[in-house]
C-alpha positions, 0 to 999 in steps of 0.5 A, spaced: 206 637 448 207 645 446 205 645 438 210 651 437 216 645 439 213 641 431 215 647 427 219 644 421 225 649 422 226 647 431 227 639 428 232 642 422 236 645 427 237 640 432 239 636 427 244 640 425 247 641 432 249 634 432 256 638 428 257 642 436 260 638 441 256 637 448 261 643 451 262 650 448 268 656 448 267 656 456 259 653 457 256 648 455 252 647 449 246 651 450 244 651 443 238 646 443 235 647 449 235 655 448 232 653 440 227 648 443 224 654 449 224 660 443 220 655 439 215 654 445 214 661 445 213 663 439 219 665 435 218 665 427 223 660 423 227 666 421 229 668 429 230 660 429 235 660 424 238 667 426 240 664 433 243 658 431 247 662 426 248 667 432 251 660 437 255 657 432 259 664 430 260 664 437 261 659 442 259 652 437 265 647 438 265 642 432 262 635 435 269 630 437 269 624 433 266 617 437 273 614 439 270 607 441 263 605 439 258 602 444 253 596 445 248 595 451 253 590 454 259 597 454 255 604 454 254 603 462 262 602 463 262 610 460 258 613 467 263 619 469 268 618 461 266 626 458 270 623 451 264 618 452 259 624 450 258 622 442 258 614 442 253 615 447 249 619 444 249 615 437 247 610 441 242 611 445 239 615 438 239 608 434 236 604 442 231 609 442 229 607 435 228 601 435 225 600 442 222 606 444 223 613 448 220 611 454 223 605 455 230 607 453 229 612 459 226 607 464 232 603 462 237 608 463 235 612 469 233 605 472 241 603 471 245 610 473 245 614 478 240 619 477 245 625 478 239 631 477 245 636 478 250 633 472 252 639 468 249 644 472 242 640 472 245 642 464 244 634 462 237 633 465 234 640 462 237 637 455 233 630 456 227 635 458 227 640 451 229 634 447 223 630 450 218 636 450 220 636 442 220 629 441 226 629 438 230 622 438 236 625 437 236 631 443 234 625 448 239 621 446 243 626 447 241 629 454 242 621 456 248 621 454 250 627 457 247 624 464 251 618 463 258 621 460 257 627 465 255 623 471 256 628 478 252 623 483 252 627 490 253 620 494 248 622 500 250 614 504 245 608 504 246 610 512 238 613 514 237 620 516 231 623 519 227 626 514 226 633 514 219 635 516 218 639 509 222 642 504 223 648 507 225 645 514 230 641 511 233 647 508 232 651 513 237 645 517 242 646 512 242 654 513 243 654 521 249 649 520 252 651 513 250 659 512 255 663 508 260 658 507 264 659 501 265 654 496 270 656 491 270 656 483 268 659 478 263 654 474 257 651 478 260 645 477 266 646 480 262 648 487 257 643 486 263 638 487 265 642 493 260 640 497 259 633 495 266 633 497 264 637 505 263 632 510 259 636 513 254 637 508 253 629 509 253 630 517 247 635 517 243 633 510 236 631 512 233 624 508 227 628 503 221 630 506 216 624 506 210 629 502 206 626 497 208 632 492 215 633 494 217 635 487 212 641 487 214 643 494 222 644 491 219 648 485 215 653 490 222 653 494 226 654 489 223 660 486 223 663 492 230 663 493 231 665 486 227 671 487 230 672 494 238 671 491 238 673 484 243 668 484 245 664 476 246 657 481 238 659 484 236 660 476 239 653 474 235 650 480 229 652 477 229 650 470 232 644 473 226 642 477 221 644 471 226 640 467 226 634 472 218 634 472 218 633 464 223 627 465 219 624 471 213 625 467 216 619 461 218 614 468 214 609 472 211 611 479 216 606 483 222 609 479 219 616 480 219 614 487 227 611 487 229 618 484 226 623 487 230 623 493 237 624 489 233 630 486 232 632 493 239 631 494 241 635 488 237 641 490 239 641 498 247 641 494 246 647 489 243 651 495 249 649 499 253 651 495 251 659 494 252 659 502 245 656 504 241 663 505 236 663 510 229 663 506 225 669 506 218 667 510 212 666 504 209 673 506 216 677 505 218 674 498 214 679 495 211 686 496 204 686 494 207 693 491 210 689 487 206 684 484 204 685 477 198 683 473 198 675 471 195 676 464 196 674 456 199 680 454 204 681 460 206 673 459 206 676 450 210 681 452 216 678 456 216 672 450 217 678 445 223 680 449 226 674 451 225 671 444 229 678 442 236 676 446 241 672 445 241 670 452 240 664 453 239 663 460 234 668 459 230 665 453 230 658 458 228 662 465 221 666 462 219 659 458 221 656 465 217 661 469 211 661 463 210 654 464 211 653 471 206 658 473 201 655 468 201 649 472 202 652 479 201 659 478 204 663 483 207 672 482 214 670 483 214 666 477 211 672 473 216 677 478 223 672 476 221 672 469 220 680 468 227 681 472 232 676 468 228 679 461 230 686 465 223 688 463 219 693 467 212 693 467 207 698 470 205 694 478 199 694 479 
């Protein structure tokens, strides 16, 4: 666990976004998850505070009351019920007290569908932050918005071919589905576009047969992002770096159910901004356009991201830092330096 996700001052304020619904004035309730990557990065307790008062002046929502309590025989009766968001989480808060957070997790992705994509994968990063901050509320709050804003991509019992690699599979999905249009506003909207496409059904390969599969989607999503600059290619991103905090916590047998359905997210979202074909790895990044992978580089985008009160950009940087630390790659440093708006002298 990141040490900076302990601070005092973090803890206080996620216990007062419990007063915020789990939706904002036209978003979702980023609050939490940009707290918990501003404190990952360092933010004082003053910068806490300061953001959270920015978010609730703004975009905050007061928290709806439960309507009907819920019990271990009722809670899976609410899968898809949003007026079922606030029994949930105070639910599974006090089942988390009592037995655990790892088996509440196990319990609970092992009985829904496991629907990553949920809330613009929203449902799965809060899960994530919740868990990196230990904090018991923020998990239960992040299972209650997968269960209460289920979006299951239902991809049929029926087998399909596996693709021979990620990029393969994506690439499958290109030739048949290049530029078509989903239309909608939000992420969600098109997401639910192409669950409803049959031919997105027709072409979908099965998840690729690789031992690091995960790893495989975080490396094409990264790329796609620098490729597209595209908002839905953003949240694929965090969303797998979320996804592999919340896999952390589970079985491997359950890793493994689960692991497909990501699959099937990923091959959603990227279907839903018009399946651009990838770029080859030796185009993604100019040589001339690589910048030095330092601390003092790392320090200074922190410095700017902590600053804004983009939430997105809080949540990309912390994203792109961590996952450059386990596979370090120059598209993370690059992605995070362009949604910082920062320009560094290449080198």
């Amino acid at each position: 666990m990141n040490q900076r996700l302990r601070e005092p001052t973090l803890h206080r304020l996620l216990d007062a976004n419990v007063r915020f619904a789990s939706d904002g004035k036209d978003t979702t309730n980023h609050c939490p998850m940009a707290l918990c990557a501003l404190a990952g990065m360092g933010a004082q307790p003053e910068r806490l505070q300061e953001f959270f008062n920015m978010w609730q002046r703004r975009f905050a929502v007061p928290a709806r009351p439960a309507v009907n309590a819920v019990s271990r025989e009722t809670w899976l009766a609410c899968l898809g019920d949003a007026s079922a968001f606030s029994a949930l989480r105070e639910y599974f808060e006090e089942w988390i007290w009592s037995a655990g957070t790892d088996a509440v997790l196990e319990q609970v992705l092992g009985k829904i569908p496991f629907a990553p994509a949920s809330g613009a994968f929203h449902a799965l990063i809060r899960l994530a932050y919740g868990l990196e901050a230990q904090h018991l509320s923020e998990i239960a709050a992040g299972l209650a918005a997968l269960v209460s804003g289920n979006l299951h991509i239902d991809a049929g019992s029926h087998r399909r071919a596996p693709a021979a690699s990620v990029n393969q599979g994506l690439a499958i999905l290109s030739r048949a589905l290049h530029d078509t249009v989903f239309t909608g506003g939000m992420i969600v909207t098109r997401l639910r576009a192409v669950a409803d496409y049959p031919l997105f059904y027709a072409v979908l390969p099965a998840a690729p047969a690789q031992p690091q599969l995960l790893d495989d989607m975080a490396r094409a999503a990264i790329a796609l992002y620098w490729q597209t600059n595209n908002f839905t290619a953003l949240h694929i991103v965090t969303g797998l770096h979320a996804a592999r905090r919340v896999l952390a916590h589970l079985p491997a047998a359950l890793v493994r159910r689960l692991l497909p359905e990501l699959w099937v997210a990923l091959c959603a979202a990227y279907v839903s901004i018009g399946a651009p074909p990838l770029a080859t790895s030796n185009a993604v990044l100019d040589e001339e356009e690589t910048l030095a992978d330092s601390p003092d580089t790392w320090q200074d985008l922190f410095t700017t991201a902590i600053a804004s009160d983009d939430d997105h950009v809080i949540k990309m940087v912390y994203t792109c830092y961590c996952e450059n630390l386990r596979a370090p790659s120059p598209l993370y440093l690059a992605a995070a330096a362009r949604r910082a708006g920062r320009v560094f002298q290449v080198h």
